[in-house]
N, C-alpha and C positions, 0 to 999 in steps of 0.2 A: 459558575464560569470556569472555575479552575479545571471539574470535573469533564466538562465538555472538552475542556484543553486535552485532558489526558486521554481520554477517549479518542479525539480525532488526532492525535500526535501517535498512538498504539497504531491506528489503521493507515495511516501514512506510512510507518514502518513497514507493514505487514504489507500492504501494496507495493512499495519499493521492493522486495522480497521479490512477491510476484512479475512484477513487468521489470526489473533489469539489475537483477542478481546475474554475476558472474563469477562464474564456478571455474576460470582456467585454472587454479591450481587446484581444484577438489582432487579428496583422497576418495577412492572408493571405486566403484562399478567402470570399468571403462565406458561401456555402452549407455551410461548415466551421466558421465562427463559429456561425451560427444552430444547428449541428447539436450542437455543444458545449454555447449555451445550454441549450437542453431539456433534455440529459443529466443537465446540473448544476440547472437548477430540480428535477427529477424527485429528483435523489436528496436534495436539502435538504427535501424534505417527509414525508421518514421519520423517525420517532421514533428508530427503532434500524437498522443493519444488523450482518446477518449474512454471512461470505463464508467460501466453503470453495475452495482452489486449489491448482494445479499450481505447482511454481516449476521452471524447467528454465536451466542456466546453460552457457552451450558456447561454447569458445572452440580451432578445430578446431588452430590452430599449438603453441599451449601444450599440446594434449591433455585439455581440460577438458571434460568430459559430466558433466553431475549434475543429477538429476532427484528435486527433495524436491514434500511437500504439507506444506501448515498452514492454516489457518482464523483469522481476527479478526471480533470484535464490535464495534461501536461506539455508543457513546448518548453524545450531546453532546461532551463532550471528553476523554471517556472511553473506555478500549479495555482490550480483552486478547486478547491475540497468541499462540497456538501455533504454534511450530514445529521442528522439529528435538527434539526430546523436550521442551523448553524452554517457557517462558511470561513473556510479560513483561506486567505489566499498569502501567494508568494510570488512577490514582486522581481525576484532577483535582488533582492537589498535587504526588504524588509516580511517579516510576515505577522498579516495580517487578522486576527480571529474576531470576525463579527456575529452577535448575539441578539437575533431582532427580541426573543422575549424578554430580554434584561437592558434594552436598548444602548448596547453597551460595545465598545469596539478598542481591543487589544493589542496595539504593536510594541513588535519587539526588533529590535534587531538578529538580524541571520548569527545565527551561532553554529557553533562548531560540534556540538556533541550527539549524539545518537539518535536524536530525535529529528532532525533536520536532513531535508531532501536537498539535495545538492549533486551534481553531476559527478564529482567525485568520491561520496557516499555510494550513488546509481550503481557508479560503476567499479565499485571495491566492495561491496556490503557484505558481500559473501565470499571472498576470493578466497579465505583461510577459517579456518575453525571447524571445520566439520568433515563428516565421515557420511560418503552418496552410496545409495543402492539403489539398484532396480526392484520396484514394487508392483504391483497387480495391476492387469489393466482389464478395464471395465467398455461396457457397449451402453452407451448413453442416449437415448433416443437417435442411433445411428451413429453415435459420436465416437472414434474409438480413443477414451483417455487413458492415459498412460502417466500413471503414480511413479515420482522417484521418493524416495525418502531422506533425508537430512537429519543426520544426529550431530549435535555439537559436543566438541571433542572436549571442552571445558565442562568438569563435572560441575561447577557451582553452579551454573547457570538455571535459571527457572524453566527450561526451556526442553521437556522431552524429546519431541520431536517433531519436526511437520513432513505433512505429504503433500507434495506440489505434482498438481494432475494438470495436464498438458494433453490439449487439442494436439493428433498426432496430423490431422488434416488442415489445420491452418499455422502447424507451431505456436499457437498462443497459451495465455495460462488460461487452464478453467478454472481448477479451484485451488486452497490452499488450506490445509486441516493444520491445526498446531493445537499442541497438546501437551500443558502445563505438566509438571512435576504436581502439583494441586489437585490435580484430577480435573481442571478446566478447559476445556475443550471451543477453539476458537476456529469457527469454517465461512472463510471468503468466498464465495461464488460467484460470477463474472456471469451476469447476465445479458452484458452488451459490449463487445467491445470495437472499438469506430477507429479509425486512422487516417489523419492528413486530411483533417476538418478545414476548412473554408471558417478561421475563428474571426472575431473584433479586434481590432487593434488595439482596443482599451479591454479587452476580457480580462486581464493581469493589471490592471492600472488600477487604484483605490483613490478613490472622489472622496477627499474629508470634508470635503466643503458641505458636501451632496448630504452626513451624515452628521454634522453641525446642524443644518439646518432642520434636518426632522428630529433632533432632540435627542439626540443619543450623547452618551457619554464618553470622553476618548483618552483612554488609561496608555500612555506608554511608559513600557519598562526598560 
């Protein structure tokens, strides 16, 4: 359970990165900054997002290749995350990590640290610490994406660098390479991404009753 936590807690991050990093005060490339801005205006004027992706995790010394998919929704400061057979959802209060193979179901209260999506996270996560360039851009089955790169200005950090590749024809992210001090190498790739869905009223709502009754367990912390 714990491991699954940390796993879909890593890719929340890494997602919040992608869809609504803001870089107004980035040091670096002018045409890097400006190109971040639009990114991030463009996706604060959706109602909701939808993202469907690759996650690929390879670290060639330790022997590490693993190649999962999962999908997340988001409407305001709200989400629900599949991955790994798993789903963790956030209510706006609470969030919620459900485990159908351990039948097992985790809330916790919203908390404040690194780990937690939050609109004010959203929209500060990247506003300092880092050093932006212009990186390559590549022609992707017609696609033309355009790599910035991100070094963090903190040496302690575990964190090389990532390359955030950007649809120059819809402004969205396609992908996001990051790449440990470890030599671990972690690439998101957006295989779908949907905006200003027609969602449920209860898609954000968590039924305990619903998950009492088929026998699950319900741990909160």
């Amino acid at each position: 359970m714990n491991n699954i936590k940390k796993e879909m807690k890593k890719i929340i991050i890494v997602l919040t990165i992608m869809l609504t990093a803001n870089f107004a005060n980035a040091q670096g490339a002018d045409k890097a900054k400006a190109l971040l801005d639009q990114v991030y205006t463009k996706v604060q004027s959706y109602n909701n997002i939808y993202v469907d992706f690759k996650f690929d995790l390879k670290n060639v010394e330790a022997g590490i290749n693993q190649e999962t998919r999962g999908d997340v929704t988001l409407e305001g400061n709200k989400y629900i995350f599949n991955y790994l057979g798993s789903q963790q959802l956030y209510d706006g209060k609470k969030v919620y990590t459900i485990v159908p193979e351990n039948e097992e179901v985790t809330i916790e209260d919203k908390s404040d640290d690194e780990n937690a999506m939050t609109p004010s996270k959203m929209l500060t996560f990247y506003k300092e610490g880092h050093n932006y360039a212009w990186d390559i851009l590549q022609d992707i089955q017609g696609r033309k994406i355009q790599y910035v790169k991100l070094t963090p200005i903190d040496s302690d950090t575990e964190i090389k660098s990532r390359l955030l590749g950007i649809d120059m024809g819809t402004m969205h992210i396609y992908k996001l390479i990051e790449t440990g001090k470890n030599g671990t190498k972690t690439t998101i790739t957006v295989n779908s991404f949907k905006t200003d869905e027609v969602l449920s009223k209860t898609l954000f709502t968590f039924d305990e009753a619903k998950y009492k009754d088929e026998g699950y367990f319900i741990l909160r912390n």
